[in-house]
C-alpha positions in Angstrom: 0.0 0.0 0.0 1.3 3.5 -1.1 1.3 6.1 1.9 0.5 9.9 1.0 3.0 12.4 2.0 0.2 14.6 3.3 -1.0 11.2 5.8 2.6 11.2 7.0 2.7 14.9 7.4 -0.4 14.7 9.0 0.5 11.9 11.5 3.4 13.4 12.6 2.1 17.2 13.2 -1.1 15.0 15.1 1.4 13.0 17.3 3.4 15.9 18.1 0.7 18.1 18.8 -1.1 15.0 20.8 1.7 14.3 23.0 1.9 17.7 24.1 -1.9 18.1 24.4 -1.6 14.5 27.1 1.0 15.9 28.6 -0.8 19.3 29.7 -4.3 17.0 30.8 -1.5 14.9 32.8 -0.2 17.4 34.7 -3.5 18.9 35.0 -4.5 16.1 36.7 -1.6 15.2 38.7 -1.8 19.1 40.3 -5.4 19.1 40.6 -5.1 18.9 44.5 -1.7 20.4 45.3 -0.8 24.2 46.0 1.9 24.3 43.5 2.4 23.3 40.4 5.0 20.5 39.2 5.8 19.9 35.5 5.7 16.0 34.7 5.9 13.1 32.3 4.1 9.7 33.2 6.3 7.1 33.1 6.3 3.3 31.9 2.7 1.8 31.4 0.9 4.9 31.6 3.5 6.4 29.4 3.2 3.9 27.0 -0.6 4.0 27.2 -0.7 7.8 26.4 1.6 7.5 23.5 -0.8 4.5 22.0 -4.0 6.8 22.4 -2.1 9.3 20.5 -0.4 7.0 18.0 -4.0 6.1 17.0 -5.9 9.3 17.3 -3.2 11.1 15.0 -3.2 8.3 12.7 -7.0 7.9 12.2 -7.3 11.7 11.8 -4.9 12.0 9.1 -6.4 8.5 7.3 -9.9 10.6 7.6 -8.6 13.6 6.4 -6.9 12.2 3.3 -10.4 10.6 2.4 -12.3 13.3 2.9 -9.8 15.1 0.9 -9.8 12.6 -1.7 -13.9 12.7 -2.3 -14.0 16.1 -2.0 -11.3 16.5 -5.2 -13.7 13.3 -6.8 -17.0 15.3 -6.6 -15.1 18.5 -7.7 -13.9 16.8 -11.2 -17.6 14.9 -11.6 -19.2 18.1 -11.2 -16.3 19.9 -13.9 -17.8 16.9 -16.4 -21.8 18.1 -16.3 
């Protein structure tokens, strides 16, 4: 199967921006309670579970996007035919 530049692109900019998106809701969480605020990353499993949920989320929105790109450029050239 042929991969799209812009679904890499896409992917990438989605993981980068992901990660950095769990990391601020982690340390949301994790300060919720306390008087002060300390910057952290999870570590091990939950680590490895964040990065999954953003693995997939950035993939599957870049996969959506290129189809949704795709028909959109589809129904443009059917509709330069009538």
């Amino acid at each position: 199967m042929k991969v799209d530049k812009s679904v890499l692109i896409i992917t990438s900019v989605g993981l980068a921006i992901g990660f950095a998106e769990a990391l601020v809701y982690y340390n949301l969480g994790t300060n919720a309670k306390r008087d002060t605020f300390k910057f952290g990353v999870p570590k091990g499993k939950e680590l490895a579970k964040s990065m999954a949920v953003v693995a997939i989320t950035s993939g599957l929105t870049a996969l959506i996007s290129y189809q949704i790109e795709k028909t959109l450029e589809a129904n443009t050239v059917n509709l330069a035919t009538i």
